[in-house]
TORTIDO-368128 format. One record per residue (C-alpha): residue in one letter; x, z, y. Coordinates in steps of 0.1 Angstrom, whole numbers, plus 2048, in hexadecimal, padded with zeros to 3 digits. Layout:
<recs>
AXZY
...
</recs>
This chain:
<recs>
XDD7CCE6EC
XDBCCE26FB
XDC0D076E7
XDA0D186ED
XD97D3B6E5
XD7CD376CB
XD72D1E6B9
XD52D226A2
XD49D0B689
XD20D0B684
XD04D0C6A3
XCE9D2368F
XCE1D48698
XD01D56696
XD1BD3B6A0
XD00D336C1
XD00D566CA
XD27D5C6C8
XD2BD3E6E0
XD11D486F6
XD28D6D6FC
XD49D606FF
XD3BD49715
XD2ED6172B
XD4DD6E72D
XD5CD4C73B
XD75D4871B
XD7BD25709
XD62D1C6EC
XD61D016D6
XD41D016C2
XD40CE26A2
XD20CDB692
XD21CC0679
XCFCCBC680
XCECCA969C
XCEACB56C1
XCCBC9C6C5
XCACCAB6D8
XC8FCB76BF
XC73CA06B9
XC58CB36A1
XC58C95689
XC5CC97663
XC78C7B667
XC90C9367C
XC84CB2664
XC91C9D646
XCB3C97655
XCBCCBA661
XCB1CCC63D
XCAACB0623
XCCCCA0621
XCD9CA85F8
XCF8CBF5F9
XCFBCC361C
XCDACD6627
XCC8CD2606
XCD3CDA5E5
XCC1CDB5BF
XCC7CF65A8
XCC6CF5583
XC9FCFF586
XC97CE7599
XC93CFB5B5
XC9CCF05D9
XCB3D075EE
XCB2CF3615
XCC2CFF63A
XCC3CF0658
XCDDCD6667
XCDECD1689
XCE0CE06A8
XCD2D066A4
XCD5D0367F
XCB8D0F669
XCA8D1A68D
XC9CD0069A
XC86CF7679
XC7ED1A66F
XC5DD2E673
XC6ED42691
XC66D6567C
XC77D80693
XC81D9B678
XC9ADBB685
XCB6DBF676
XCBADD4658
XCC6DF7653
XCE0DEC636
XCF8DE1653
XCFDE0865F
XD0BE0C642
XD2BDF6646
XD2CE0966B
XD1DDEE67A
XD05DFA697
XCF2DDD6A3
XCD7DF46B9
XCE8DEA6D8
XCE5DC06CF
XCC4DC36C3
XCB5DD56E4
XCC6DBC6FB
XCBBDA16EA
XC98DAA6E6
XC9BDAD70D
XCA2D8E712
XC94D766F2
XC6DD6C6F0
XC68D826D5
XC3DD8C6D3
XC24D8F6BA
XC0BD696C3
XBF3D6D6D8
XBCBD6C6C3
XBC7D456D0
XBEAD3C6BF
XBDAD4869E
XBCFD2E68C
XBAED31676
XBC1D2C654
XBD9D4665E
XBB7D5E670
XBA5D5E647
XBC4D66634
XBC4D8364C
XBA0D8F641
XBA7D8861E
XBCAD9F621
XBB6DBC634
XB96DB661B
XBB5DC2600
XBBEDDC614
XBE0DCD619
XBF5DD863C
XBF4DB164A
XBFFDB266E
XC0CD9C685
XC32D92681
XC46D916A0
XC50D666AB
XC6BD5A6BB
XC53D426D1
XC4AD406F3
XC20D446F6
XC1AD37717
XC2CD1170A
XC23D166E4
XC04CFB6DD
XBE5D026C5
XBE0CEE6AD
XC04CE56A9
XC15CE6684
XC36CDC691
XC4CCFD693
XC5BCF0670
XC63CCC679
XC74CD769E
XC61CE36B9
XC64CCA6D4
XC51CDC6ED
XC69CFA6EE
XC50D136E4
XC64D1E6CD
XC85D316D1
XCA6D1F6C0
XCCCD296BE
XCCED056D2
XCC2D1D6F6
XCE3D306EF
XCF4D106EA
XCE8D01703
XCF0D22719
XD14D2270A
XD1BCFC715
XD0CD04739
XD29D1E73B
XD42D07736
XD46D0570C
XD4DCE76F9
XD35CDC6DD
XD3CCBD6C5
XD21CB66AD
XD23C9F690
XD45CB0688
XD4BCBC667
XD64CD4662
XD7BCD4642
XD94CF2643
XD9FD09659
XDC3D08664
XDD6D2D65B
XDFAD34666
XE0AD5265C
XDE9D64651
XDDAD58670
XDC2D43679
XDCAD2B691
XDB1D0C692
XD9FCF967D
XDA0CD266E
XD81CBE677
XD72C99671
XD5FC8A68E
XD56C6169A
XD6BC5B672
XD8AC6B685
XD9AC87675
XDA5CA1690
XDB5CC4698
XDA3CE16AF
XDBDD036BB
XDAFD246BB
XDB7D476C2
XD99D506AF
XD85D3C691
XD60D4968B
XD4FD3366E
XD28D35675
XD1ED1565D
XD09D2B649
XD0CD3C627
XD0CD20612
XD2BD0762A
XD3DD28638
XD48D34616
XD4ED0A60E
XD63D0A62B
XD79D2A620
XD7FD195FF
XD89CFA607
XDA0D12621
XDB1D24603
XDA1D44613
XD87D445FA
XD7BD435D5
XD6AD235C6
XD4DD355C1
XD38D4E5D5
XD16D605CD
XCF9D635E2
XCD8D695EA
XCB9D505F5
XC9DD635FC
XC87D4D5E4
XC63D455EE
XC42D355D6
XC28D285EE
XC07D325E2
XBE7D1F5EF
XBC2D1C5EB
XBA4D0B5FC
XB89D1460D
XB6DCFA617
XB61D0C63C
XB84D03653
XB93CE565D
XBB7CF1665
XBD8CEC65E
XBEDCED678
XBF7D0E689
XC13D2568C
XC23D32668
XC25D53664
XC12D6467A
XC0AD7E669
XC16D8E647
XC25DB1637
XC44DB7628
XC49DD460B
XC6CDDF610
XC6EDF45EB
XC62DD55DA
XC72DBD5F0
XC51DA65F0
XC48D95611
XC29D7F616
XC1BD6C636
XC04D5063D
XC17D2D63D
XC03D15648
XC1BCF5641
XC15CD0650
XC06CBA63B
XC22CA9628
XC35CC4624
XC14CD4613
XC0ECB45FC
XC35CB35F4
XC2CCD95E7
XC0DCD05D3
XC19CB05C2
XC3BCC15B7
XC20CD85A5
XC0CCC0597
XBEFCC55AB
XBEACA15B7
XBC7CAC5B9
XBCBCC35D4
XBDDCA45EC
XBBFC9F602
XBB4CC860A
XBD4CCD624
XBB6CD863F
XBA9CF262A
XBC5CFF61D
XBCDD2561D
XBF3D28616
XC05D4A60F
XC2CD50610
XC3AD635F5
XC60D6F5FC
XC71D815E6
XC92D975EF
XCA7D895CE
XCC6D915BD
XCE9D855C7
XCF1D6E5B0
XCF5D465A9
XD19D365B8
XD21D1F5D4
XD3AD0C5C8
XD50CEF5DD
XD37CD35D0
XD18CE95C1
XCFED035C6
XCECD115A9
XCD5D315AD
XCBAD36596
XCA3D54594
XCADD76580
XC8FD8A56E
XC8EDA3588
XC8CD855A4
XC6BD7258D
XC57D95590
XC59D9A5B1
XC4DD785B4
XC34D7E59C
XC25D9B5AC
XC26D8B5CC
XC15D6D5C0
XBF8D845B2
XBF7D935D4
XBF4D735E7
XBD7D675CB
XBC6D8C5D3
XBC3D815F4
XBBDD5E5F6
XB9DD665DD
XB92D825F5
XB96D65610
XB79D515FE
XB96D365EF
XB90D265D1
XBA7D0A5BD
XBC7D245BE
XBE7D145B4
XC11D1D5BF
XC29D0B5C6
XC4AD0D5B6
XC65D205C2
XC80D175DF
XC94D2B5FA
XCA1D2461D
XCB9D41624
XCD8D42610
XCF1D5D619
XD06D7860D
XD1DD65608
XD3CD73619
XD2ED95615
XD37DB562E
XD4EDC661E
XD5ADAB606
XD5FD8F616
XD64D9D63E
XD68DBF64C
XD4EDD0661
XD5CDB967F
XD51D9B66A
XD76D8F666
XD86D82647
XDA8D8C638
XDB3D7164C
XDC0D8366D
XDA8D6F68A
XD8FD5F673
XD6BD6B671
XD4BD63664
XD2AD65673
XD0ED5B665
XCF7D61648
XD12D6262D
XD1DD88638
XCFDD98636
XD09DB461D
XCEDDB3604
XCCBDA05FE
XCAFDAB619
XC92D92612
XC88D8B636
XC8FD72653
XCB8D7765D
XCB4D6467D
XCB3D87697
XCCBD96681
XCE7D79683
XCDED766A9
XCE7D9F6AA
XD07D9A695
XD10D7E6AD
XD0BD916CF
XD1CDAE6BC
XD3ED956B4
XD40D876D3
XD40DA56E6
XD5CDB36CD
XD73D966CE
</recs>
């Protein structure tokens, strides 16, 4: 049996960009992703089966709120807005520098702000009614390549299948080019542990149960499977808190454009004290009638063109469980203000925007983590009390942060990899 010298479980952010440096350094990787290696299409179909699939990228909570991530190849990437966001300061204080990642990779990723002709007109009058509040709305920096990126397109959310858009599946795909192994469709159930080490892990693939050896075990399946996967290891409680970073859509309609389909979030501002963050979010048009009909607003099913929609995140509190068959988080008082006022905000400027017919949507989230906090759950090296056996994705951001965690994992990544 082939004993390789990392084996990482998840392809997102941070499990992509720990291949990608060992890889570079010509050791043995095994990456498993229980989601699909197939090539991205932009359809609503493939969207559906990477992050509508009940318990396994989509899950209910008591509220009836949604919670959904990505499963596939890249993770939540490759259907994400590709919202660049630097790391946060709260990592410095754990001793955990990641200046040095963060520069390299900005060297070398297609991060920009879009180019004006990228900036669709929906996205171009929540902009004047932001600035005619008197609201700092600037452009947000994109994970997206300009030159390839198509007007007119609404399919960053479903897949880009132009590659426009940047995914954890280029550092895949760089990883396998230097020689690692990746098996998709594998679901891993435990990691193997001898003598306080870990040593491999126990996986399911083609209905055949089957054993991979490791000198090192980094779980990157994302905070809601990697603290599943230290349960059902006996390296972990039942239950573990998090954070979601919950978001209310909040849309209106103005009769003079014809739009909807562009780049989300192309522009926006984020208030750190409050932890409030709003951008435009122009959304393709089922997603948008999925949204209004959940609401009630079945009259609003036919205006997708000349819709203004504004993204409301807040930064919320840890809380809810992740449990071995459940997740449950549902919003604290201090969580329904924040929303509250951000909701207000976005009305402010979708009125000053000339929109009329105002309604929200109700509340969901897309980035579950803290999980397997820094300092609780792993050290400052991301490693568990389990000697060889790390975690790298969202679940050990130390505290709640509110924005997009894909630069930050990719940092922590590069930072692991170059440690291990």
């Amino acid at each position: 049996m082939t004993i390789y010298d990392a084996i990482i479980v998840g392809s997102g952010p941070g499990g992509a960009s720990v291949a990608r440096e060992l890889a570079r350094r010509r050791l043995r990787v095994l990456l498993l992703e229980r989601g699909s290696a197939a090539p991205l299409q932009g359809t609503l179909r493939q969207m559906a089966g990477i992050a509508a699939i009940p318990g396994k990228s989509s899950f209910l909570h008591r509220d009836a709120s949604l919670l959904v991530s990505g499963m596939t190849v890249g993770g939540t990437s490759a259907i994400n807005f590709a919202t660049a966001a630097a790391p946060p300061a709260m990592f410095s204080a754990h001793g955990i520098d990641l200046g040095p990642a963060l520069t390299a990779l900005r060297a070398e990723l297609p991060i920009s702000q879009l180019p004006d002709e990228l900036i669709g007109p929906l996205a171009a009058r929540i902009r004047q009614g932001a600035l005619a509040q008197q609201l700092d709305w600037r452009k947000l920096d994109k994970l997206i390549r300009p030159s390839i990126c198509r007007s007119g397109c609404w399919r960053c959310v479903y897949g880009c299948p132009f590659g426009a858009k940047w995914t954890a599946r280029d550092f895949v795909d760089e990883a396998i080019q230097l020689g690692s192994t990746l098996i998709d469709q594998a679901r891993v159930d435990s990691v193997m542990v001898e003598n306080g080490r870990a040593t491999g892990v126990r996986y399911q693939h083609g209905g055949r149960r089957q054993q991979a050896m490791a000198h090192n075990v980094i779980l990157a399946a994302g905070g809601i499977a990697s603290p599943r996967l230290l349960h059902a290891s006996g390296l972990h409680p039942a239950s573990s808190s998090f954070f979601s970073d919950p978001v209310i859509a909040v849309m209106g309609h103005v009769d003079d454009i014809e739009g909807g389909a562009e780049v989300p979030m192309a522009a926006g501002l984020y208030l750190h004290q409050e932890g409030i963050a709003l951008a435009d979010m122009t959304l393709p048009k089922p997603m948008y009638q999925a949204f209004a009909a959940q609401v009630g607003r079945l009259d609003r099913l036919a205006a997708h063109a000349g819709t203004l929609s504004i993204m409301v995140k807040v930064r919320d509190e840890i809380g809810g469980g992740i449990g071995p068959l459940w997740v449950d988080k549902t919003l604290t008082a201090s969580d329904r203000n924040k929303l509250a006022t951000g909701v207000d905000m976005a009305r402010g400027i979708l009125r000053a925007a000339g929109a009329r017919k105002i309604f929200k949507s109700w509340h969901f989230a897309a980035h579950p983590g803290g999980s397997v906090r820094i300092g609780e759950g792993v050290d400052s090296n991301l490693q568990t009390a389990t000697a060889n056996l790390y975690v790298c994705d969202a679940s050990v951001i130390p505290q709640p942060w509110g924005l997009p965690p894909t630069l930050t994992l990719l940092c922590l990544g590069k930072r692991l990899g170059a440690w291990l």
